[in-house]
C-alpha positions in Angstrom: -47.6 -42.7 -72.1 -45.2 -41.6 -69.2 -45.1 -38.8 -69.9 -48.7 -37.6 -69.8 -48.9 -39.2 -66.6 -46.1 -37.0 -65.5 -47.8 -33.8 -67.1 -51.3 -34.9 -65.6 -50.1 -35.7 -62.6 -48.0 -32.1 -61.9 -51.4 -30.5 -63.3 -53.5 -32.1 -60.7 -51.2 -31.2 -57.8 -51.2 -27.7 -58.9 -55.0 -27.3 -59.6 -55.3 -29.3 -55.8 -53.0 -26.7 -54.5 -55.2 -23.1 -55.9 -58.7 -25.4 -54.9 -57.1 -26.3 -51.3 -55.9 -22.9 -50.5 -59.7 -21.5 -51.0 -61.6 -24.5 -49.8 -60.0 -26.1 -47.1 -58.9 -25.0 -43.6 -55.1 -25.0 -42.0 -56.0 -27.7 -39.6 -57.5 -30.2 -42.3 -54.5 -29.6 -45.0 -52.1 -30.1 -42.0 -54.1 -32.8 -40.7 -54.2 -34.3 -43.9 -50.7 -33.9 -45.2 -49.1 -35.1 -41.7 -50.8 -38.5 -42.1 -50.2 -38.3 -45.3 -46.5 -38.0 -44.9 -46.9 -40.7 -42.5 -48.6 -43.3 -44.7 -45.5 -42.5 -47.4 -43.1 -43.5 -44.7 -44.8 -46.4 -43.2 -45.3 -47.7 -46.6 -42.2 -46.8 -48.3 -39.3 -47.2 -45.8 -39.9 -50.8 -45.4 -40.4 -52.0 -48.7 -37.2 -49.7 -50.1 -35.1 -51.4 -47.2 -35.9 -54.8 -48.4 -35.7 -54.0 -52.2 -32.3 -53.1 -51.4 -31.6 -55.9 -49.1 -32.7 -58.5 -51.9 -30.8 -56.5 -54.6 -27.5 -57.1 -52.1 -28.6 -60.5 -51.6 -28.7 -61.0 -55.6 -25.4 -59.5 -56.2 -22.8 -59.9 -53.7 -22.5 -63.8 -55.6 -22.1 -61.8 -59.6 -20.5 -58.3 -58.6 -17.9 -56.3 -56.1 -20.2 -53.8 -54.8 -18.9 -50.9 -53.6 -19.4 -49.3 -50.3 -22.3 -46.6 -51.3 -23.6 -49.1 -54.2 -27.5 -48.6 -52.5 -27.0 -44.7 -53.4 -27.4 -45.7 -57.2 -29.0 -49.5 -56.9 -30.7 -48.8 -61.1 -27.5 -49.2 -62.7 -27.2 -52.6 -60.8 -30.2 -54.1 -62.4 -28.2 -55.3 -65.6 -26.7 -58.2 -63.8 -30.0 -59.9 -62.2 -31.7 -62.8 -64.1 -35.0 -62.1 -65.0 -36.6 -63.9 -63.2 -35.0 -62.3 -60.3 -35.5 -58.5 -61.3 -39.5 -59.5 -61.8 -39.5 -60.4 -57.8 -37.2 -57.1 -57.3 -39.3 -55.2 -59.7 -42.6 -54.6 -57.4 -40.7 -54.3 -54.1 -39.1 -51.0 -56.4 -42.2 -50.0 -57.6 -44.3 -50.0 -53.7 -41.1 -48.5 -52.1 -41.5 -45.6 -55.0 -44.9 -45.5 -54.2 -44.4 -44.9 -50.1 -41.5 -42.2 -51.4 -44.1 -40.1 -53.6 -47.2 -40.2 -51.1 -44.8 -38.9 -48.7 -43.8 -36.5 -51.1 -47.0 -35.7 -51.9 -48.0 -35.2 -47.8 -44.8 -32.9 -47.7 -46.2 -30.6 -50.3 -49.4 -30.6 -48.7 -48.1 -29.4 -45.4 -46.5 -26.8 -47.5 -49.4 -25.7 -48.8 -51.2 -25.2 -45.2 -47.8 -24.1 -43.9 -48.4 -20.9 -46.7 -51.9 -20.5 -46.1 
């Protein structure tokens, strides 16, 4: 099922990119991606920064982390309680969000950047 989410989702970006490049302006798809970019950010840099402080807060009593442990945070998951990685889980998931509607802004300034 992930995967045709995946295979949708790149299908849709690249039918919005052809359709914006004939039907929108440069201001609007700069407008547009800028904010955007912005949303991404606003939503995603907060919520990532307390995923990882919780994920810290959870392990520094069960594991020697080393010092650029936040790089690679997935592989840490095995030693939380369930309970615990169910309250981790959706701070992941929104701070994944923020990072791929910023992603998605960033590829839409591209797109009016090229026009």
């Amino acid at each position: 099922m992930n995967e045709v989410v995946i295979v949708f989702s790149i299908l849709s970006i690249l039918g919005f990119s052809v359709l914006s490049h004939y039907f929108l302006s440069v201001e609007i798809l700069l407008k547009f991606g800028f904010a955007l970019t912005g949303f991404g950010l606003i939503l995603g840099v907060p919520t990532g920064f307390y995923y990882h402080l919780l994920l810290f807060k959870f392990l520094k009593k069960r594991v020697a982390l080393p010092f650029f442990w936040w790089l690679s945070p997935l592989k840490y998951h095995v030693y939380l309680i369930e309970y615990e990685l169910k309250g981790l889980k959706i701070w992941f998931q929104i701070g994944a969000l923020g990072f791929f509607i910023s992603l998605g802004g960033c590829f839409i300034v591209f797109i009016g950047l090229i026009k």
